[in-house]
PDB file with one MODEL, atoms N, CA, C and O in Angstrom:
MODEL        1
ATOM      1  N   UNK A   1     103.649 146.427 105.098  1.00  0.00           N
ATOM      2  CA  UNK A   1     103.263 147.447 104.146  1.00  0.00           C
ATOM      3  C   UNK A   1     104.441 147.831 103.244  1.00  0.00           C
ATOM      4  O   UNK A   1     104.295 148.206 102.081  1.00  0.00           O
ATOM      5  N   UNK A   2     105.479 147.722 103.796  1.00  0.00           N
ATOM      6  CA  UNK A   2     106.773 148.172 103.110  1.00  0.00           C
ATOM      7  C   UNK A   2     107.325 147.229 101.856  1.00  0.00           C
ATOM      8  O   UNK A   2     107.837 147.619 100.807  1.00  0.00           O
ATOM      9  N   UNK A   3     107.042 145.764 102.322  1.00  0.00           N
ATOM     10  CA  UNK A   3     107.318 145.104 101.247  1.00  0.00           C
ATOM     11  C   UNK A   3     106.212 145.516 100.126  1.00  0.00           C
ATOM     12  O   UNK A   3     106.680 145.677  98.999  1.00  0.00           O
ATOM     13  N   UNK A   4     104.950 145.691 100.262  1.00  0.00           N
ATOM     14  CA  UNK A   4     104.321 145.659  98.929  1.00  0.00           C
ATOM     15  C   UNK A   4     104.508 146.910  98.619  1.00  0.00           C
ATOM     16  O   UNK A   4     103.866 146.976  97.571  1.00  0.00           O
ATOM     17  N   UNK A   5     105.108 148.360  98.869  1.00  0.00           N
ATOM     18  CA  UNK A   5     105.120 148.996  98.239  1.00  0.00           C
ATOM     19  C   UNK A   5     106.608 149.309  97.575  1.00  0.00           C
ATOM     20  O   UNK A   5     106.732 150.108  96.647  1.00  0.00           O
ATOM     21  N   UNK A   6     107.712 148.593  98.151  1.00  0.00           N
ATOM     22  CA  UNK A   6     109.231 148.163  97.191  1.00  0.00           C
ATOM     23  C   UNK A   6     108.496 148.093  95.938  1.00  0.00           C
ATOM     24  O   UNK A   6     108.335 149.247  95.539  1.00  0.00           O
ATOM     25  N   UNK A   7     107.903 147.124  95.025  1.00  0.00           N
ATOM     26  CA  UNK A   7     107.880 146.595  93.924  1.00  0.00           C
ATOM     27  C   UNK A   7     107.431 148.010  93.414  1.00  0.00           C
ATOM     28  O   UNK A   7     108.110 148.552  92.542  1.00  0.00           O
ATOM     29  N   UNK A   8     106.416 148.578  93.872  1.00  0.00           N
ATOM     30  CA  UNK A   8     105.702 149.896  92.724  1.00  0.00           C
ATOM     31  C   UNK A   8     106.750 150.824  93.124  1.00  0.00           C
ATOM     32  O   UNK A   8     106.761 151.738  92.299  1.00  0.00           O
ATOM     33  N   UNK A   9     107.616 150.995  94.000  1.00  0.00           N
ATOM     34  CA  UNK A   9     108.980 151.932  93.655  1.00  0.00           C
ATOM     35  C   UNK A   9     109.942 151.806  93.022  1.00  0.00           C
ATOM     36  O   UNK A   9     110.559 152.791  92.618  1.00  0.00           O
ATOM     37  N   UNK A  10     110.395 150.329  92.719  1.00  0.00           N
ATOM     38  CA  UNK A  10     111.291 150.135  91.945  1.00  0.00           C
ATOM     39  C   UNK A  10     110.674 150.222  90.359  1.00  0.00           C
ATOM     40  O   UNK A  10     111.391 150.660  89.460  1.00  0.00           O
ATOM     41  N   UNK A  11     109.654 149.888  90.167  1.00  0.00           N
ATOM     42  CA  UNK A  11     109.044 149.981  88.799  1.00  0.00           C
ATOM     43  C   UNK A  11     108.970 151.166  88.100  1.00  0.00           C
ATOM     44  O   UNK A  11     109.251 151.423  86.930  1.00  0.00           O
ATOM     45  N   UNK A  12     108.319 152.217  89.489  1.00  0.00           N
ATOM     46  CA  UNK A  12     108.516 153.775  88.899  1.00  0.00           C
ATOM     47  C   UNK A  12     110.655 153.742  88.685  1.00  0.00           C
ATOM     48  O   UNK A  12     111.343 153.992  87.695  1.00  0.00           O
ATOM     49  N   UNK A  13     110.932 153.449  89.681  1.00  0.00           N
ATOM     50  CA  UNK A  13     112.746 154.135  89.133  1.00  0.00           C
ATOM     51  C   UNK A  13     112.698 153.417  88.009  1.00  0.00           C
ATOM     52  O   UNK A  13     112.974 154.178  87.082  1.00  0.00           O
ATOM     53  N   UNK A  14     112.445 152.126  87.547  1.00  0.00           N
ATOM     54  CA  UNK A  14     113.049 151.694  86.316  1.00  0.00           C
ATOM     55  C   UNK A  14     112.225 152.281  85.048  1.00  0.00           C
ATOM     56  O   UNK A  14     112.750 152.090  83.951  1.00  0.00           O
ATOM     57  N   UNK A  15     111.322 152.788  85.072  1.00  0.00           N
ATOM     58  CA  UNK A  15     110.406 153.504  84.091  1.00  0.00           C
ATOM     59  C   UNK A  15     110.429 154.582  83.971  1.00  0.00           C
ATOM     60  O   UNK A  15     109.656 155.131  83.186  1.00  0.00           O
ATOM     61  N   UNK A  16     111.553 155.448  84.894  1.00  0.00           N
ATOM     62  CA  UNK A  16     111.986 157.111  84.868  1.00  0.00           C
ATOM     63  C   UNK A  16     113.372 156.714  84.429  1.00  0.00           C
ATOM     64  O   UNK A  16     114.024 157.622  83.914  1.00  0.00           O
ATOM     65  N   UNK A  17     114.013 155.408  84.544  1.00  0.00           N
ATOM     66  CA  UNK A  17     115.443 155.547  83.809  1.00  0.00           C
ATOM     67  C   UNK A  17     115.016 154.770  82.784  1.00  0.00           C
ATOM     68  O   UNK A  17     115.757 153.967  82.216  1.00  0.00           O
ATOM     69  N   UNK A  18     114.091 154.914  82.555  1.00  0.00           N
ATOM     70  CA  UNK A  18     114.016 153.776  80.918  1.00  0.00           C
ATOM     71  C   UNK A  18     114.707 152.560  80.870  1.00  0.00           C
ATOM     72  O   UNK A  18     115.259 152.237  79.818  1.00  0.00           O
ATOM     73  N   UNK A  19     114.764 151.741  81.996  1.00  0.00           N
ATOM     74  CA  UNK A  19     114.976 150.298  82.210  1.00  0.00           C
ATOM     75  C   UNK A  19     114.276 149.403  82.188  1.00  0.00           C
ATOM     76  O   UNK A  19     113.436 149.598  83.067  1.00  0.00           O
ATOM     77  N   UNK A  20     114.002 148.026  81.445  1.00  0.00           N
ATOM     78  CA  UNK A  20     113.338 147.470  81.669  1.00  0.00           C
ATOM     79  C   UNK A  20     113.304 146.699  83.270  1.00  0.00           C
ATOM     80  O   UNK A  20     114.133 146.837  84.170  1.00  0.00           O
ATOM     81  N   UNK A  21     111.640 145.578  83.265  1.00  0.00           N
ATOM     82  CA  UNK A  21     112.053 145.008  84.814  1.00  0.00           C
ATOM     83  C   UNK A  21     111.030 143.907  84.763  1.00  0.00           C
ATOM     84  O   UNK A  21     110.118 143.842  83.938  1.00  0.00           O
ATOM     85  N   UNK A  22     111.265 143.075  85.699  1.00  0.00           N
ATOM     86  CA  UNK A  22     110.911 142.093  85.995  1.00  0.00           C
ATOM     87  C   UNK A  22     110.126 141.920  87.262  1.00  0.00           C
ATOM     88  O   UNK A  22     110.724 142.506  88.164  1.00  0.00           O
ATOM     89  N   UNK A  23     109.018 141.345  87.693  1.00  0.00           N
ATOM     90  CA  UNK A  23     108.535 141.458  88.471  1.00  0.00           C
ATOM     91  C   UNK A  23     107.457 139.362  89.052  1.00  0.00           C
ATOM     92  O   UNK A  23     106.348 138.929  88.738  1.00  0.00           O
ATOM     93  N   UNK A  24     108.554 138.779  89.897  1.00  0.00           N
ATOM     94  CA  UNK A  24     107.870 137.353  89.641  1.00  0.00           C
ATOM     95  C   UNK A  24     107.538 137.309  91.281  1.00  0.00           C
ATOM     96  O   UNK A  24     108.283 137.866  92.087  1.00  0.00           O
ATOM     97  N   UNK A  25     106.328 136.581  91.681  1.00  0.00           N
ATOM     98  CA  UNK A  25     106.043 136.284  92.649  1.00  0.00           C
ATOM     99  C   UNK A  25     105.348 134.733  92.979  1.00  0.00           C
ATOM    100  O   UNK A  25     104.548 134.361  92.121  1.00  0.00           O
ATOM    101  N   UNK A  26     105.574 133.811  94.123  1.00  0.00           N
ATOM    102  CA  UNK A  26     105.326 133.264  94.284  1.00  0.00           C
ATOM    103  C   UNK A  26     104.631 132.486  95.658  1.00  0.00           C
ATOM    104  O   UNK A  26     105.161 132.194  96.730  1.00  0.00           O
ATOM    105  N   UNK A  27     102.985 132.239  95.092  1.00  0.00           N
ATOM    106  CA  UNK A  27     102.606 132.526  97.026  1.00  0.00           C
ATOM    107  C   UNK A  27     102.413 130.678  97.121  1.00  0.00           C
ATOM    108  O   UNK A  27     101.898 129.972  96.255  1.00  0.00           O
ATOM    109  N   UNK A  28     102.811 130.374  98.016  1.00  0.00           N
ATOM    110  CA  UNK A  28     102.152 129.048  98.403  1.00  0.00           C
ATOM    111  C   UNK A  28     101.167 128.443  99.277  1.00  0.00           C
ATOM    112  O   UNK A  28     100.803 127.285  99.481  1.00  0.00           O
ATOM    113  N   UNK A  29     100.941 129.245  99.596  1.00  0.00           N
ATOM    114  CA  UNK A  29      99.486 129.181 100.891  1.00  0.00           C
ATOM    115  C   UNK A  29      98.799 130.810 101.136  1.00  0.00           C
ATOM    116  O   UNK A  29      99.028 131.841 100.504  1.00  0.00           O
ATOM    117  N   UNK A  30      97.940 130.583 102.235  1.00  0.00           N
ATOM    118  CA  UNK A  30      97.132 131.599 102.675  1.00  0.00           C
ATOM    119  C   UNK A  30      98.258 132.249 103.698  1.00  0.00           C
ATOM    120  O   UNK A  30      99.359 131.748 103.926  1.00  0.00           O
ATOM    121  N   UNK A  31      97.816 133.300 104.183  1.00  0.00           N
ATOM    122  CA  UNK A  31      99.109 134.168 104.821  1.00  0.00           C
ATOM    123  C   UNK A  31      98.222 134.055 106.270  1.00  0.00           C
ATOM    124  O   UNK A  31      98.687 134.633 107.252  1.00  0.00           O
ATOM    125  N   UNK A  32      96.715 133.176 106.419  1.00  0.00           N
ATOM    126  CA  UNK A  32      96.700 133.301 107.506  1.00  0.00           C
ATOM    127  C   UNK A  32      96.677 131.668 107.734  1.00  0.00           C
ATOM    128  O   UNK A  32      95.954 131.427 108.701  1.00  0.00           O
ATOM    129  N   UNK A  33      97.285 130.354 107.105  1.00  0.00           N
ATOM    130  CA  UNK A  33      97.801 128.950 107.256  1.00  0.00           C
ATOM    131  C   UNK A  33      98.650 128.993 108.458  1.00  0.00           C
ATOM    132  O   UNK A  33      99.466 129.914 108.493  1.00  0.00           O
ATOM    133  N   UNK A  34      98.614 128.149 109.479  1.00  0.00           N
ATOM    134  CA  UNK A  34      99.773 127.978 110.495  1.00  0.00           C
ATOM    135  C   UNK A  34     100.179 126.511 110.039  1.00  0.00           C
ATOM    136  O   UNK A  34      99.291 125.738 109.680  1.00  0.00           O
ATOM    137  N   UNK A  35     101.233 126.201 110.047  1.00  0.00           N
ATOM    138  CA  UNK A  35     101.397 124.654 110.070  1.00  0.00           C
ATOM    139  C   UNK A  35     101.964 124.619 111.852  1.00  0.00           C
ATOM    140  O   UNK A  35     102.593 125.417 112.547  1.00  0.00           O
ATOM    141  N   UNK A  36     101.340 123.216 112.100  1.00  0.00           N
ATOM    142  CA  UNK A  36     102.467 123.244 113.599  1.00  0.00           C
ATOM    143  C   UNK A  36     103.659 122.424 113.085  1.00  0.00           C
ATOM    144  O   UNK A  36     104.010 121.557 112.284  1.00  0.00           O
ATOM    145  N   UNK A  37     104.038 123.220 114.020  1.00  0.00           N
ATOM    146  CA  UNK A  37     105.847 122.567 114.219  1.00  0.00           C
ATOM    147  C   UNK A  37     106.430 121.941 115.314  1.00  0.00           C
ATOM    148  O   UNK A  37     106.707 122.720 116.227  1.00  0.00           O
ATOM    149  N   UNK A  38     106.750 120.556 115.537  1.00  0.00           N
ATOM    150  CA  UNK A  38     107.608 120.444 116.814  1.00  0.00           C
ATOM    151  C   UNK A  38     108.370 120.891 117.499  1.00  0.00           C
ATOM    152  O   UNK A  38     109.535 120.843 117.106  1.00  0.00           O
ATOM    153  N   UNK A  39     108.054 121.598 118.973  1.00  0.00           N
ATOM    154  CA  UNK A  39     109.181 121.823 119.522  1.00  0.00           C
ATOM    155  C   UNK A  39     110.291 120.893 119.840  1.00  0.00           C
ATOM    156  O   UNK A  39     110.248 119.794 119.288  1.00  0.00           O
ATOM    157  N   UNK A  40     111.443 121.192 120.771  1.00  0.00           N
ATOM    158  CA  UNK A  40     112.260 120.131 121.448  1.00  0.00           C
ATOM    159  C   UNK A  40     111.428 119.503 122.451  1.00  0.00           C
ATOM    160  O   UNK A  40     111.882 118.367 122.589  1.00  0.00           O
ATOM    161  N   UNK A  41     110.650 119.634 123.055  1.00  0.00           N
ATOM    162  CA  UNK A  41     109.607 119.515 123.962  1.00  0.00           C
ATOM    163  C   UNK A  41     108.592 118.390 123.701  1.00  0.00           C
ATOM    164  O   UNK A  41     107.854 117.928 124.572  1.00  0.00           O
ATOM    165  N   UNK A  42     108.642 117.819 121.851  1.00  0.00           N
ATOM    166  CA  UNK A  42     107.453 117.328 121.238  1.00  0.00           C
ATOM    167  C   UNK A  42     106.250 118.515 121.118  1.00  0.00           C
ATOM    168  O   UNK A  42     105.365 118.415 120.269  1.00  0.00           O
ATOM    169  N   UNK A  43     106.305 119.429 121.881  1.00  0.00           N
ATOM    170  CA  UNK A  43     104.802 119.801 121.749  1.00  0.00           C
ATOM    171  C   UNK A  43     104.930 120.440 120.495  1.00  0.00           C
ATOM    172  O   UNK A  43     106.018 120.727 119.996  1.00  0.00           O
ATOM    173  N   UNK A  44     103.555 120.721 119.853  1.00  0.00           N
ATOM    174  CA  UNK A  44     103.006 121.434 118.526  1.00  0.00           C
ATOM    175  C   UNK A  44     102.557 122.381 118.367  1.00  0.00           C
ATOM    176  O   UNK A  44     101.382 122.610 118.654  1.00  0.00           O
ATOM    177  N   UNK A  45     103.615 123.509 117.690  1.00  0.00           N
ATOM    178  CA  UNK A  45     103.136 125.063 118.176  1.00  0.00           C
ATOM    179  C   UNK A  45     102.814 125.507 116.683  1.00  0.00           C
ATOM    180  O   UNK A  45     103.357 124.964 115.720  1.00  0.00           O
ATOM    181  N   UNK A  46     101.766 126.672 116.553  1.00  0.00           N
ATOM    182  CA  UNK A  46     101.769 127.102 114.956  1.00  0.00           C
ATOM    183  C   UNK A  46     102.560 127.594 114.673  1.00  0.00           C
ATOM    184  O   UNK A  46     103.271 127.894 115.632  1.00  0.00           O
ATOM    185  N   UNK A  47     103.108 128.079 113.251  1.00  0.00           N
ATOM    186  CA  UNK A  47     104.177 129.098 113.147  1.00  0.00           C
ATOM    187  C   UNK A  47     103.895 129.127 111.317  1.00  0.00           C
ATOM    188  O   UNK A  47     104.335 128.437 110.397  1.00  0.00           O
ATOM    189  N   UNK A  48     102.918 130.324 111.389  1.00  0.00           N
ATOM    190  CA  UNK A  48     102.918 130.920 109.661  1.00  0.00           C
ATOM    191  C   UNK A  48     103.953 130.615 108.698  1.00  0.00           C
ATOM    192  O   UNK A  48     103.649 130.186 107.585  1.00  0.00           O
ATOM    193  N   UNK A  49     105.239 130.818 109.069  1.00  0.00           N
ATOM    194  CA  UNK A  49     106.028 130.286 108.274  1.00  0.00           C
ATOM    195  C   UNK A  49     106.122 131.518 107.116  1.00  0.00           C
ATOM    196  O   UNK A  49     105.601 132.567 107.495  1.00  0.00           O
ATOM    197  N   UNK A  50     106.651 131.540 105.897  1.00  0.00           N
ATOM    198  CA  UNK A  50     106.824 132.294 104.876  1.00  0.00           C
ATOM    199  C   UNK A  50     105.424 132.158 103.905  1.00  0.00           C
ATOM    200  O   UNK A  50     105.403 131.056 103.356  1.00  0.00           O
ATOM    201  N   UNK A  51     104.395 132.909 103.605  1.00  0.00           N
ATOM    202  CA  UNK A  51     103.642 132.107 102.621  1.00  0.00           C
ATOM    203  C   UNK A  51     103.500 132.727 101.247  1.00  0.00           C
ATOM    204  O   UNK A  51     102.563 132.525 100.474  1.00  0.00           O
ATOM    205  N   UNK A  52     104.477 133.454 101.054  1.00  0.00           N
ATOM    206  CA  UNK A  52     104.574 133.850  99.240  1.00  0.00           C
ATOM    207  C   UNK A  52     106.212 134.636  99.408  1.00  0.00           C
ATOM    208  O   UNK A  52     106.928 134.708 100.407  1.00  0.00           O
ATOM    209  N   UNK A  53     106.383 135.041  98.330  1.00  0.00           N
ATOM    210  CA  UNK A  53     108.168 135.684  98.020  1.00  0.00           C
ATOM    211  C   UNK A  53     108.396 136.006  96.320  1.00  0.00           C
ATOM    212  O   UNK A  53     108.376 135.233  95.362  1.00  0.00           O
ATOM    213  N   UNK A  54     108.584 137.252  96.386  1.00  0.00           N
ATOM    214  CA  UNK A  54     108.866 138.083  95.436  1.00  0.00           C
ATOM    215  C   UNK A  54     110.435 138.371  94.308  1.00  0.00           C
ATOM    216  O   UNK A  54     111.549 138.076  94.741  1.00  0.00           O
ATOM    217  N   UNK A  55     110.317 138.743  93.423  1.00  0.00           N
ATOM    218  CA  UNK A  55     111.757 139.102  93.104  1.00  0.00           C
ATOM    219  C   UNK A  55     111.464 140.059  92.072  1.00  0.00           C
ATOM    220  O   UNK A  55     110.689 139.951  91.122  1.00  0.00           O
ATOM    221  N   UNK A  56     112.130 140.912  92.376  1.00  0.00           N
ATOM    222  CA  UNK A  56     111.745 142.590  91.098  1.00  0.00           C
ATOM    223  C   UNK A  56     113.393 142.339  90.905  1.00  0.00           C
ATOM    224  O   UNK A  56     114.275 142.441  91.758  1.00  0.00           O
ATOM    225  N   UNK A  57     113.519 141.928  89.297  1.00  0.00           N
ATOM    226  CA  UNK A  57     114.701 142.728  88.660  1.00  0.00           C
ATOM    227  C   UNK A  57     115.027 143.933  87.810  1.00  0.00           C
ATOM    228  O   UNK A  57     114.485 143.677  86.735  1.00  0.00           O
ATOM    229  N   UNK A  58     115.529 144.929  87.726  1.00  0.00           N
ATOM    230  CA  UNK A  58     116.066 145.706  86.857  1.00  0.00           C
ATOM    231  C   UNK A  58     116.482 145.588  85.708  1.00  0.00           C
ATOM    232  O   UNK A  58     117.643 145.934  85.928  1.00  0.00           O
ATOM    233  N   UNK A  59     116.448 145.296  84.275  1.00  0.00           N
ATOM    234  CA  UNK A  59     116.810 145.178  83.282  1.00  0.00           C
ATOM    235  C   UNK A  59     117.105 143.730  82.911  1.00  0.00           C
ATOM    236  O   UNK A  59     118.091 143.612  82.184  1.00  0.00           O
ATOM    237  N   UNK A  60     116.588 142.798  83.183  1.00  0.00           N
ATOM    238  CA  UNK A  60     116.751 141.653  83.298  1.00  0.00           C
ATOM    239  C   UNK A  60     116.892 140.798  82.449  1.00  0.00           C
ATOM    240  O   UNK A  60     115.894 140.644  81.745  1.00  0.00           O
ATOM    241  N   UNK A  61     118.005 139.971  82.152  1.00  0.00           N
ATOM    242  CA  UNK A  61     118.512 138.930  80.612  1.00  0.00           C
ATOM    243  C   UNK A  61     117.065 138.714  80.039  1.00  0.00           C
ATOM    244  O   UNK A  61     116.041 138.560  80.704  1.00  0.00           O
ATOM    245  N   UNK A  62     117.191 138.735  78.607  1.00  0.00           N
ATOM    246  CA  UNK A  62     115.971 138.449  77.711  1.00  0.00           C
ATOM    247  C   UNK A  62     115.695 137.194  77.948  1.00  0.00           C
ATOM    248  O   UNK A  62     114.576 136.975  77.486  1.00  0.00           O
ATOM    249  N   UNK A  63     116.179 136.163  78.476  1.00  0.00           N
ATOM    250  CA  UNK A  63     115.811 135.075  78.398  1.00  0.00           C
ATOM    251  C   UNK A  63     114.966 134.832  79.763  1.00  0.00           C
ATOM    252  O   UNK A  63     114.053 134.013  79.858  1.00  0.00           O
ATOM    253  N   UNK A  64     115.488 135.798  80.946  1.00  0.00           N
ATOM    254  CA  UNK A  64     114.421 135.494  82.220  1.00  0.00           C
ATOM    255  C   UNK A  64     112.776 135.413  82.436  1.00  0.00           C
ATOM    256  O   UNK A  64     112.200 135.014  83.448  1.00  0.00           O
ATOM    257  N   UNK A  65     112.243 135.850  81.337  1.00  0.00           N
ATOM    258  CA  UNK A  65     110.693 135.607  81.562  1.00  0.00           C
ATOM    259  C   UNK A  65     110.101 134.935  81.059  1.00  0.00           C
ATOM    260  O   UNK A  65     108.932 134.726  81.382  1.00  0.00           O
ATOM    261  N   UNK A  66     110.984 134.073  79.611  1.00  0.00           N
ATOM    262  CA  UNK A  66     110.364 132.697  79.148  1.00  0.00           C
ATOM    263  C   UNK A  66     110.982 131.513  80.519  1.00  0.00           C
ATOM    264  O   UNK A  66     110.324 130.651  81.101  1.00  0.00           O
ATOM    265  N   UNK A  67     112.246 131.834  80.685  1.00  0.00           N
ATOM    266  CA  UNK A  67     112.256 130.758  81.648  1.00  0.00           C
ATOM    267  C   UNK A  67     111.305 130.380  83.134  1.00  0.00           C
ATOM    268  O   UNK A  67     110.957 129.285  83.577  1.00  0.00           O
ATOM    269  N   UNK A  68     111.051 131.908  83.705  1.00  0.00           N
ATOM    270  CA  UNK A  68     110.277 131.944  84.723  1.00  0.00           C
ATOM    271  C   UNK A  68     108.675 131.498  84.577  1.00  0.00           C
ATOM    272  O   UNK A  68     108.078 131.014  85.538  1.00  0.00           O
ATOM    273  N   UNK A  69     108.013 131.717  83.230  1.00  0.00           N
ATOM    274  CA  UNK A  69     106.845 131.485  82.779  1.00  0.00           C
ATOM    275  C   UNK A  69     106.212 130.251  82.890  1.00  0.00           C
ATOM    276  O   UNK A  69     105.100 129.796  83.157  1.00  0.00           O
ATOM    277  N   UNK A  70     108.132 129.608  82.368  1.00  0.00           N
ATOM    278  CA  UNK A  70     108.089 127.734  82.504  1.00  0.00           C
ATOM    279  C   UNK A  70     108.027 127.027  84.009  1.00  0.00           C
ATOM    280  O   UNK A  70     107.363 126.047  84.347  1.00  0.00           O
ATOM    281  N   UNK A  71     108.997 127.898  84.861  1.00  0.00           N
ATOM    282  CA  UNK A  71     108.999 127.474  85.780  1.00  0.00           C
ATOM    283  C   UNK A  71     108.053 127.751  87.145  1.00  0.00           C
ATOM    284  O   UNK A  71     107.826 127.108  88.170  1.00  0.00           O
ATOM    285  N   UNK A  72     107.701 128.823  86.703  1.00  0.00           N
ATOM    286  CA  UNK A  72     106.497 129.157  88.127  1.00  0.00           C
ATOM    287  C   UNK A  72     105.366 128.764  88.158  1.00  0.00           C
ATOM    288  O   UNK A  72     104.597 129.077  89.067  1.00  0.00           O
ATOM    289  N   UNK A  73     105.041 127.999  87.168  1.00  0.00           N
ATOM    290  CA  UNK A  73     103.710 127.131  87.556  1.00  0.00           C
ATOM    291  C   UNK A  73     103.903 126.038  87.842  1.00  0.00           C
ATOM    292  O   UNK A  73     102.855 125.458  88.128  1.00  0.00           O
ATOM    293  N   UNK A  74     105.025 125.268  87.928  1.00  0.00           N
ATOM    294  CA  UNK A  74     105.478 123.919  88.355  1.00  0.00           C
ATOM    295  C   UNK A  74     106.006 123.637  89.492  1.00  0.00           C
ATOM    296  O   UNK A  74     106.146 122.636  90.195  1.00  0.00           O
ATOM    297  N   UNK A  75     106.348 125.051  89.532  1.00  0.00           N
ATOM    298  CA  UNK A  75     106.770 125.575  91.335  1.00  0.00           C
ATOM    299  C   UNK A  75     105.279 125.425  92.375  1.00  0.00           C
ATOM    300  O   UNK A  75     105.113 124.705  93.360  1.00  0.00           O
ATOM    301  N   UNK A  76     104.546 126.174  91.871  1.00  0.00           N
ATOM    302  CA  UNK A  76     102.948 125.957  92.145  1.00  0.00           C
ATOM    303  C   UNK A  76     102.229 124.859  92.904  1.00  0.00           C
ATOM    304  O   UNK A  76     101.512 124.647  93.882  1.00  0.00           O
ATOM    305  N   UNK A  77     103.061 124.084  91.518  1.00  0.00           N
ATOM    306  CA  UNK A  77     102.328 122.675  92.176  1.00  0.00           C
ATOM    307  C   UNK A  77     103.181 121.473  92.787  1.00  0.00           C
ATOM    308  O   UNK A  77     103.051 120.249  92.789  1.00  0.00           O
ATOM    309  N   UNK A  78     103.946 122.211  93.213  1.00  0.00           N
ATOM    310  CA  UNK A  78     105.303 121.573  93.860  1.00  0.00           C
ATOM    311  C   UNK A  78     105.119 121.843  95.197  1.00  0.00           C
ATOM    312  O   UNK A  78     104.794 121.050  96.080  1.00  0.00           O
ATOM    313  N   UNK A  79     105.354 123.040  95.284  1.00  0.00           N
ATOM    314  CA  UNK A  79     105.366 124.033  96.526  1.00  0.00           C
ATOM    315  C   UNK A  79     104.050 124.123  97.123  1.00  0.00           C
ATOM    316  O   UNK A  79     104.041 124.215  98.351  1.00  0.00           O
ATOM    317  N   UNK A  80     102.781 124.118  96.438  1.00  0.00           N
ATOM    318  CA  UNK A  80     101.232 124.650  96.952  1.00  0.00           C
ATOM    319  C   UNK A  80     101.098 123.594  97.926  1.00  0.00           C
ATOM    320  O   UNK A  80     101.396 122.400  97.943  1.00  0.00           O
ATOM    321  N   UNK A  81     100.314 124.762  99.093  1.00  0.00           N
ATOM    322  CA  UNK A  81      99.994 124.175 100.477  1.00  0.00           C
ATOM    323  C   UNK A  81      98.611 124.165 100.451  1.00  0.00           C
ATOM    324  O   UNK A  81      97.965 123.355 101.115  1.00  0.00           O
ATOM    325  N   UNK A  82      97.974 125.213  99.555  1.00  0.00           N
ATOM    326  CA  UNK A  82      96.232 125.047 100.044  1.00  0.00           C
ATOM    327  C   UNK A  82      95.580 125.577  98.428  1.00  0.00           C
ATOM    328  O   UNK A  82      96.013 124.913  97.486  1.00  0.00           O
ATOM    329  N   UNK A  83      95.086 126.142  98.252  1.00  0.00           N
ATOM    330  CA  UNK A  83      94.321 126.492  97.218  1.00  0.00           C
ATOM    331  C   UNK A  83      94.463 127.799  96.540  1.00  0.00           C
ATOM    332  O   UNK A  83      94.223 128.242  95.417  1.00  0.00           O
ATOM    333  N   UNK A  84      94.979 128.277  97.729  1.00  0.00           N
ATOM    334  CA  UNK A  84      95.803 129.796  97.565  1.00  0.00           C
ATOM    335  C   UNK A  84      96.972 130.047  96.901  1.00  0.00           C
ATOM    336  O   UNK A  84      97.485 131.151  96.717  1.00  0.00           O
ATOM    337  N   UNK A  85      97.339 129.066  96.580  1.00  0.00           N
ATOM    338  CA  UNK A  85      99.163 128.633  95.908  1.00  0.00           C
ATOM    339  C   UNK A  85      98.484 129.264  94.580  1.00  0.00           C
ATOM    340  O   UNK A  85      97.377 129.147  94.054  1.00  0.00           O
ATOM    341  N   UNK A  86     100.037 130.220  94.188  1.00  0.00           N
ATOM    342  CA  UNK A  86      99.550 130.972  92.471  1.00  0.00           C
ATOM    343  C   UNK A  86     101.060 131.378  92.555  1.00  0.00           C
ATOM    344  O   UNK A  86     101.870 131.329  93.481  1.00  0.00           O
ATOM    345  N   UNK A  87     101.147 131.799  91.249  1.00  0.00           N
ATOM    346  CA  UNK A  87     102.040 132.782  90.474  1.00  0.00           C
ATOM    347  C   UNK A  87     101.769 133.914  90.252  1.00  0.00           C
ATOM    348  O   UNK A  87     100.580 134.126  90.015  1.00  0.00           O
ATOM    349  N   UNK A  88     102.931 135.360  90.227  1.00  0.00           N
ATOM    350  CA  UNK A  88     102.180 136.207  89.113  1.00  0.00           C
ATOM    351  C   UNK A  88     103.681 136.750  88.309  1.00  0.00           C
ATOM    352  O   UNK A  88     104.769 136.694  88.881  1.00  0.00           O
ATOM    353  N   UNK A  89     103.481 137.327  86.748  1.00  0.00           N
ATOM    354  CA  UNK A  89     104.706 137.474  86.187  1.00  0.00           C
ATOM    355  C   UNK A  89     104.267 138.581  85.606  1.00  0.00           C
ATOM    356  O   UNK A  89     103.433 138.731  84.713  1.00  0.00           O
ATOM    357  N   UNK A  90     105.282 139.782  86.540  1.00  0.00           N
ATOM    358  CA  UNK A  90     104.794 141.193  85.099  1.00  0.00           C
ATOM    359  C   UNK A  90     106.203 141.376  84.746  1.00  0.00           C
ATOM    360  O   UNK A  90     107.258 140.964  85.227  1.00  0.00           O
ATOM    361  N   UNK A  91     105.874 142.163  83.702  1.00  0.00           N
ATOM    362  CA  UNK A  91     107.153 143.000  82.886  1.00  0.00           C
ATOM    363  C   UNK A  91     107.006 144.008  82.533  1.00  0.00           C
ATOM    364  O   UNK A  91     105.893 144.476  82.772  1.00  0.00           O
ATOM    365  N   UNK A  92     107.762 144.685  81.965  1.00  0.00           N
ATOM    366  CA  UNK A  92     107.435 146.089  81.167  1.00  0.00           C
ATOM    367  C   UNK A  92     108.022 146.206  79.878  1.00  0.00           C
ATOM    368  O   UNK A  92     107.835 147.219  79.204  1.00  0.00           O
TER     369      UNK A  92
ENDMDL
END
């Protein structure tokens, strides 16, 4: 719960100091996907793994959201594990 509510706190501080911000996320699967993994054992255990990851910047170089625009959909289809794989890009 804590991670999704970081992003709408940092957005309010940067919009009470009149900062701009950045806001890019990237999911690559479903959050309920297990892949198995080998133990040392051979055997095959699930393990969710990471399945999306965020980055909120503060005032962020003018050039970061044409570059990210370019790059997070290629990430997408690089990175995508199931159908659930997306981007999202806000700003202010």
């Amino acid at each position: 719960m804590e991670a999704h509510d970081l992003p709408r706190k940092l957005k309010t501080l940067a919009n009470k100091s009149q900062k701009s911000w950045l806001h890019a996320t990237l999911t690559v699967k479903s959050s309920g996907s297990a892949a198995p993994v080998s133990s040392p054992l051979g055997e095959a255990t699930p393990r969710p793994g990471l399945p999306a990851s965020g980055m909120m910047v503060i005032n962020p170089p003018h050039t970061l959201k044409a570059m990210l625009q370019e790059a997070l959909p290629q990430m997408v289809l690089a990175l995508g594990q199931d159908r659930h794989a997306s981007m999202s890009l806000e700003t202010s």
